[in-house]
N, C-alpha and C positions, 0 to 999 in steps of 0.2 A: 106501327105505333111510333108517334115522334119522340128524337130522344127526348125532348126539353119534359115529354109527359111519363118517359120511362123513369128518370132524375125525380121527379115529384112526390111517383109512387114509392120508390125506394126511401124517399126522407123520410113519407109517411110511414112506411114499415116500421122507419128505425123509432120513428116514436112510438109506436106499438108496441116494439120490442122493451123499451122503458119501462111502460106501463104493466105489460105484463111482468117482467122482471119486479118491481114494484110491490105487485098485488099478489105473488108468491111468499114475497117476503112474511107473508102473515098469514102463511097457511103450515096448518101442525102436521099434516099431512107428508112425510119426508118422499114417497114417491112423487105425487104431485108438486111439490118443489122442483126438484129434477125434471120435469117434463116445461113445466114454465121456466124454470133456466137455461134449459138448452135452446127452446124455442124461442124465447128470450134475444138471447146471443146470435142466433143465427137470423134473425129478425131485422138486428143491429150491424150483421156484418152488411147487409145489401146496400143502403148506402153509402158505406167506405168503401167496399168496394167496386162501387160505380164512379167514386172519384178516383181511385186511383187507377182503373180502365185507362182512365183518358189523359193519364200522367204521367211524364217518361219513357222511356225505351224498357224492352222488353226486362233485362238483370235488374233496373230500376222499381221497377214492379213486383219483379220477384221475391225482393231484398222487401217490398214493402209489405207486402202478404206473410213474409214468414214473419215479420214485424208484428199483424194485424193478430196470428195467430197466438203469437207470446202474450199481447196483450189482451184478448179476449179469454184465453187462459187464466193471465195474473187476477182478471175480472172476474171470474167464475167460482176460483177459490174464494177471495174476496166475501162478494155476495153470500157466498156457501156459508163465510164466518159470523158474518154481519146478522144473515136467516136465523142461526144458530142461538144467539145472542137473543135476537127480537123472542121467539118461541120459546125460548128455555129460560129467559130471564126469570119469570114470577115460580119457576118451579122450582130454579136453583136459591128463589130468595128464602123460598118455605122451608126447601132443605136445610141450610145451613142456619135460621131463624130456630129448627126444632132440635138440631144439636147442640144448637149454643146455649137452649132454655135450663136455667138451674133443674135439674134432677131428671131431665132429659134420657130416654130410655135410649142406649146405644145398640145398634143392630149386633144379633147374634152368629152368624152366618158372618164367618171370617176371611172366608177364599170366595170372590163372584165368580160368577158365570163364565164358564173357559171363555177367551176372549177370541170373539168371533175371527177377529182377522188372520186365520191359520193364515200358514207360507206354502206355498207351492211352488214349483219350477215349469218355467214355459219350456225347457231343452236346451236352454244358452248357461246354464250355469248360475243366473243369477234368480232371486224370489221376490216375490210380489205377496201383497197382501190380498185374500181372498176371503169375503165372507163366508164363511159354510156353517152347516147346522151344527151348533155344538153336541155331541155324546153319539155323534154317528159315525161306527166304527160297525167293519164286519168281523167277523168270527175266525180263530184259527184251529181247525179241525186237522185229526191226525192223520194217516193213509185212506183210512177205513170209516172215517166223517162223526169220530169220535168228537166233542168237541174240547177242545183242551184252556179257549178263551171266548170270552162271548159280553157283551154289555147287556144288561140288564136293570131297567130304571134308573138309564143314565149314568151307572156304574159299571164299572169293567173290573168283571170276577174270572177267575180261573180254578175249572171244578178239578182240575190236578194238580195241585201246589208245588207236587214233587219237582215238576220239571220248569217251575219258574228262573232257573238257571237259563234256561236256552230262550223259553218266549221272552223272558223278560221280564217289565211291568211299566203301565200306565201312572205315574202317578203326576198330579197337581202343582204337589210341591218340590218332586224330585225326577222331573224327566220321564224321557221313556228309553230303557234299553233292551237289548235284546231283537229277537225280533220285528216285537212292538216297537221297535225304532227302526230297524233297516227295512224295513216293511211298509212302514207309518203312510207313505202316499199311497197304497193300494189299498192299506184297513182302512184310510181313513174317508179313500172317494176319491180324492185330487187327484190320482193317476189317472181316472178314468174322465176327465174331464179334455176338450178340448181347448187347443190354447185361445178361439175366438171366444168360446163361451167364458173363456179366464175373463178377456180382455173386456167384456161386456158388461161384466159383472164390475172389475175395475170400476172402469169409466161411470158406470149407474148408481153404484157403490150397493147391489141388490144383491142378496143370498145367492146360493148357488147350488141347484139341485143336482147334485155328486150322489153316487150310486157307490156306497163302499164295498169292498170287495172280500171274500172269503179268500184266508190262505188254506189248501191243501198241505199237508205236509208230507216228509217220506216219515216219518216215525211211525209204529205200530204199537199202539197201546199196550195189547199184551206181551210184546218183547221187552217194551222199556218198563211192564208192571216186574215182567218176571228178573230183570237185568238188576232194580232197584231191592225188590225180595232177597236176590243171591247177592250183591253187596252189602245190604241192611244198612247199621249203621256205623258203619268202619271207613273212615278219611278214606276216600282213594276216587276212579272212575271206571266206569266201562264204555266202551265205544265200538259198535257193531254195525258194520257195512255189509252193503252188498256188492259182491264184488263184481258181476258186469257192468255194474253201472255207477259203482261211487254213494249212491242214494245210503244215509243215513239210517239204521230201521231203530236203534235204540244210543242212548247217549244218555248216561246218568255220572252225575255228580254228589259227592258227600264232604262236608255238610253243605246241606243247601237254606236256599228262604224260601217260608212264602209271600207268595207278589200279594196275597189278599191285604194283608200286613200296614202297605204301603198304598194302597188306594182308597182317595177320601168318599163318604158317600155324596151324595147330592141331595140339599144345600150341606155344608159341612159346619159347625158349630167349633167353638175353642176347644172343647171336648175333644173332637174328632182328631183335630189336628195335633194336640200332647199327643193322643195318643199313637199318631203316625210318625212324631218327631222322636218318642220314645223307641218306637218298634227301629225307625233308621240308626237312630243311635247307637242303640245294642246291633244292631248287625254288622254295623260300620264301624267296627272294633272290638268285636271280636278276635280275639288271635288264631283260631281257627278257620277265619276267611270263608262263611257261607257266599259271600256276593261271589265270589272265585268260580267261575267255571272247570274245575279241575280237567276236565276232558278236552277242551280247547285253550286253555292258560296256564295250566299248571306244568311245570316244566323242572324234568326229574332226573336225574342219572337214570342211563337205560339197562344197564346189568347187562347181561348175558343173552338179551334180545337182540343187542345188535352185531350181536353173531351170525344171524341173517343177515345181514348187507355185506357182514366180511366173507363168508360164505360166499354168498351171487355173487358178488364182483372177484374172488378170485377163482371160479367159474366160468364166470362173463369173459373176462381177462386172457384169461390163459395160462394165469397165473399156477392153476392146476386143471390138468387136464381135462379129468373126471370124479366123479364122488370117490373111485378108488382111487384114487394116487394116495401116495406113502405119504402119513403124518406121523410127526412121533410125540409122546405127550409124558416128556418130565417132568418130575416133581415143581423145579426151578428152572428159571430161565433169565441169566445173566443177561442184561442189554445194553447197557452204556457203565463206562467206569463213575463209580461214585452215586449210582440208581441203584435202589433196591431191587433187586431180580422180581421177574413174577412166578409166583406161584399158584397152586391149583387151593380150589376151597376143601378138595379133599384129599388127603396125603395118598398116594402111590396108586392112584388114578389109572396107571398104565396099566393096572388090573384090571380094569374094566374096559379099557378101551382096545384092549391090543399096544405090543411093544413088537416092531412098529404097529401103526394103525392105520385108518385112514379118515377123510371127512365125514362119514356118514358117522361113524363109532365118536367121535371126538365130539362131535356137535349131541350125538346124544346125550350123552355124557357129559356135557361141558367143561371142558375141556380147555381153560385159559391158557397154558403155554403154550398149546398146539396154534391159539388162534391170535398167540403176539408172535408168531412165527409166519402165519399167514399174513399177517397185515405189515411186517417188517417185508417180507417178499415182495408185496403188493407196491410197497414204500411209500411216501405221503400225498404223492401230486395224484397217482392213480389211486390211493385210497378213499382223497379226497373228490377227486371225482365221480368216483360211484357216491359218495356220501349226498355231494347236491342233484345226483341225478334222482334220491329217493326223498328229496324236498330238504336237505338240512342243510344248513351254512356255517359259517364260520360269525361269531359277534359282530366284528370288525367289519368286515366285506355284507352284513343281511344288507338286503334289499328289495326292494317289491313286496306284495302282499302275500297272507297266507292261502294257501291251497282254497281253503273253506270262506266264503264270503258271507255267508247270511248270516252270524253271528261272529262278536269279536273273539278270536284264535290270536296264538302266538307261534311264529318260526324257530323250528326246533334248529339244537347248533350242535355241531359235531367240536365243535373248539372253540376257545374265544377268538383265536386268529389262527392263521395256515401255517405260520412259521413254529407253533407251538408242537403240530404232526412233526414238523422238519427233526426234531430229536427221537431218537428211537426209542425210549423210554416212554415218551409222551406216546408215539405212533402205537407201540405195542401195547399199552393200557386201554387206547382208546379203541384200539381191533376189538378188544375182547370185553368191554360194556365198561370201562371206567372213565381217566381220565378227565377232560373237561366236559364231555357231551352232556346235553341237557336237552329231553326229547318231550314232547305230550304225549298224554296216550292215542290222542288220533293220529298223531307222528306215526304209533309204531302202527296202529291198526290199517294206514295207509298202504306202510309197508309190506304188511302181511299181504293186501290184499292185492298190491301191484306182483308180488311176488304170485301169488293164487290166476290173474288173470293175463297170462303170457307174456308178463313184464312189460302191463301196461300201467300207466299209475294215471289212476282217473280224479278227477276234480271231487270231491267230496260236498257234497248238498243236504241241504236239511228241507227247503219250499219247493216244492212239486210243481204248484201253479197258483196265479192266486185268479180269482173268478168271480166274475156280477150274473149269478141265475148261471145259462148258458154259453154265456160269452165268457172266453178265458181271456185276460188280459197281460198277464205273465204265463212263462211255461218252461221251465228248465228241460233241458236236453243233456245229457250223460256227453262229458264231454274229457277225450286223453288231455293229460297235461303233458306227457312225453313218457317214451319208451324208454322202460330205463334198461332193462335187459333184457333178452333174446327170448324167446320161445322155449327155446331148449336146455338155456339158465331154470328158467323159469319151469319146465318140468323136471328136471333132475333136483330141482331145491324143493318141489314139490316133497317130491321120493326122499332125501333127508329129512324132511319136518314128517313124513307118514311114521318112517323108521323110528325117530326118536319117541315117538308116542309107543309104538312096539314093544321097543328094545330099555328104554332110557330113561329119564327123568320126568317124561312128562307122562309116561304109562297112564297115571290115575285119570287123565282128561277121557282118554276110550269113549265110546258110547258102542250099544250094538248094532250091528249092521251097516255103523258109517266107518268110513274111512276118517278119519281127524290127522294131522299136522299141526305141529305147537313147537313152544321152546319158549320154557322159561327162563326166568329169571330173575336174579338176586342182586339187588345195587345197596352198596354200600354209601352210608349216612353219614354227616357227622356226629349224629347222637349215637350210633355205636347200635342202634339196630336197626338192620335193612329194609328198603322198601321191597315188596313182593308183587315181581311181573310174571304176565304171559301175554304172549301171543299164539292166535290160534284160523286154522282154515279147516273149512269142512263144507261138505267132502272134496277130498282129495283130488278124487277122481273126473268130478266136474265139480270144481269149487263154487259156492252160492254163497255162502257168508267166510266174512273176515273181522276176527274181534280182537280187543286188545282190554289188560284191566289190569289196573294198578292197586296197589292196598297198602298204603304208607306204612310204614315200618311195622310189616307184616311177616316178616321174616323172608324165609326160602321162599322162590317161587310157588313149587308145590305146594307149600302148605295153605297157603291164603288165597293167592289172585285163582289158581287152578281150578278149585270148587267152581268159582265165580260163573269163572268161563265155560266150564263142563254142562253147570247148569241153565245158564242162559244159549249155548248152542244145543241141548236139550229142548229145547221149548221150541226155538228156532225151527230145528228139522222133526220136531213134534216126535220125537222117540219117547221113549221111560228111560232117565238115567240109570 
């Protein structure tokens, strides 16, 4: 074909390309718009770009085509505004014509329709606007496909309000956390979407059929029913691992909310909304702190729990041999001139412990002068060391994220800074649970369990996998975060925590037929009465659970957190307490 008749036909396109662009302008049809404006444009590009073929050197050309494309672009939005205008004019005149009228009835329905344009991430970091169906969320089920959250007529309910601490909640006017937030691309579909089909939809500006996804979890219903029974309703938390693998099975907080509270129905009226503004208000000021995760936020003196870490690490160390090497456990124990000595919680201790003693007696016992004598031996830089090997920092020096990622935690700290251990007074309070440290209960339940599984300290998770029908599209894997002590730390600290259940303080936790390991604990307040810890592994012998539970100013350990945990690793290893 001659060029002069190729030049011809392209002019004619491009006026077809007008004409069509033109005759779209006035069609109410928003798909059919888009299909006469792309064809439109590309209509319109054939004769420009048959002039500029034939014009300049190659970068010349180049330079004019990305010219051609900015322009055909600036044109398309353009159009797109101008369209807008023609077709919506007479609608938007009615609308504003019928609110302006004296006595005009104002719509009741105060929050519209979630607004289509969610965000998603193509894997570069940044978000784009995507159409997707609004109230289409999947479900999060618990180990065993309990369901714990679910939408239901475009509202999202949760049939266990108890553990709205950890899922979270969906709401309208106040975000999504929890969960329902670190989650949110997988419940909501946008994970599962491809980034051509993101980009398609972009460009067409057309809905986008996302498949949401169910989260599995590791929680097991009736461990965190019976975990929430044995705490009731007493400030404090529980937190129960498994210990080969890290995997969550209970985690309860007190006080808690529930997320029902805060989710508007659909349409939602002024009504609805007081009464959602009311329910956040009273939560979110409260001085008792329900929004608080106590289990992953709450952050406490550790008492006489972290007598285990002083323990393994002067174990670990070398610091002392073996469970038998000679402790001695007085009354007082003088540490720096001008420091108050420490003392034991119960006058002439060495009665029970043996004079001398050794670690196994001391620890049952608890034993605080024995164990600012361990942690003065040990001295600060090696104390501190095993301290960050079992996840704790220093205030000054935190860095990086917590152990636990699926919901927000906070990094437990052995001191505000390292140079505050460098005093001996400081060193010695903090061996033996005082001090500056400020630990969570999953801190200590960590511990327990890295100590339970050969002094391995595993990542702690709550999402098992999340999944569309058959396809998994997440899938957590049991993963070490570091060895913090030896194998053989790690069963001789076993055999201490069996003994003191035996022999000690923690007796009343027993159950029959298993073997248990614990060691309470008593932290001192400044309101003048203690919080009430334990820690606890069972069995001994091949450890499978690791728990921890706190009960704010509960007193002795025994007497509060012990129950707790007696009866939730009751259920656990399905004995009769």
């Amino acid at each position: 074909m001659p060029d002069r008749v190729r030049t011809i036909i392209a002019w004619i396109a491009g006026v077809l390309g007008i004409i069509v662009i033109g005759s779209g302008l006035f069609i109410p049809d928003a798909n059919l718009w888009r299909l006469h404006l792309l064809t439109g444009l590309w209509l319109i590009s054939l004769p420009v770009r048959r002039v500029m073929k034939n014009q300049g050197d190659i970068s010349a050309r180049t330079l004019r085509g990305l010219m051609l494309i900015a322009v055909l672009g600036f044109a398309a939005v353009g159009l797109h505004l101008v369209r807008y205008q023609v077709t919506q004019a007479e609608a938007t005149r009615r609308a504003v014509a019928s609110l302006t009228q004296p006595g005009a009835q104002q719509p009741t329905p105060v929050i519209a329709e979630p607004d289509p344009a969610e965000r998603t991430s193509l894997g570069s970091g940044r978000t784009f606007p995507v159409a997707i169906s609004p109230g289409v969320r999947g479900r999060i089920l618990d180990r065993n496909g309990a369901v714990l959250a679910e939408t239901v007529d475009g509202r999202r309910t949760y049939p266990n309000p108890e553990i709205g601490n950890l899922i979270g909640f969906q709401s309208r006017l106040y975000g999504t956390t929890g969960l329902e937030a670190r989650f949110d691309a997988q419940l909501s579909g946008v994970a599962t979407l491809s980034p051509t089909a993101i980009l398609e939809a972009r460009l067409l500006g057309l809905p986008v059929e996302q498949t949401p996804a169910d989260l599995i979890l590791t929680l097991d219903s009736r461990l965190q029913a019976a975990a929430q029974q044995a705490l009731g309703e007493r400030a404090g938390a529980v937190v129960l691992i498994d210990v080969p693998t890290g995997a969550i099975l209970a985690m309860v907080t007190y006080p808690r909310f529930d997320p029902n509270q805060l989710v508007l129905p659909e349409p939602a009226t002024q009504a609805d909304v007081e009464r959602v503004q009311a329910a956040w208000a009273e939560l979110s000021t409260r001085s008792d702190a329900p929004l608080l995760n106590r289990a992953t936020q709450g952050r406490y003196p550790p008492g006489s729990v972290i007598k285990t870490l002083t323990a393994a690490a002067a174990l670990d160390s070398g610091v002392l041999g073996d469970p038998s090497a000679t402790v001695t456990c007085p009354n007082l124990l003088p540490t720096e001139a001008g420091a108050p000595p420490v003392r034991n919680a119960v006058d002439n201790l060495f009665r029970r412990t043996g004079d001398p003693s050794d670690l196994v007696r001391v620890y049952a016992f608890s034993c605080n002068t024995a164990f600012a004598q361990i942690g003065l031996a040990l001295g600060a830089d090696r104390f501190l060391e095993y301290a960050r090997r079992f996840g704790l920092q220093t205030t000054d020096t935190r860095s990086g994220t917590p152990d636990l990622r699926d919901i927000p935690a906070e990094i437990g700290t052995i001191a505000n800074e390292a140079a505050f251990l460098q005093r001996p007074a400081a060193l010695a309070d903090t061996a033996f649970g005082q001090g500056q440290a400020l630990v969570t209960p999953l801190d200590m339940a960590q511990l327990a369990a890295s100590i339970a599984n050969e002094g391995r300290l595993m990542r702690p998770y709550l999402v098992a996998e999340a999944r569309t029908g058959d396809r998994i599209i997440y899938q957590a894997q049991p993963e070490m975060v570091r060895q913090v002590v030896s194998p053989e730390t790690s069963r001789r600290m076993l055999d201490i925590m069996r003994t003191s259940v035996e022999i000690g303080y923690a007796q009343p936790i027993a159950l029959p037929g298993v073997a248990v390991g614990a060691k309470t604990g008593t932290a001192e307040t400044p309101r003048g009465v203690p919080h009430s810890w334990i820690m606890a592994v069972a069995p001994t012998d091949q450890p499978r659970y690791a728990i921890a539970v706190i009960v704010e100013y509960g007193g002795e350990g025994s007497r509060s957190a012990l129950p707790v945990a007696r009866q939730v690793l009751a259920a656990a290893l399905e004995v009769t307490p």
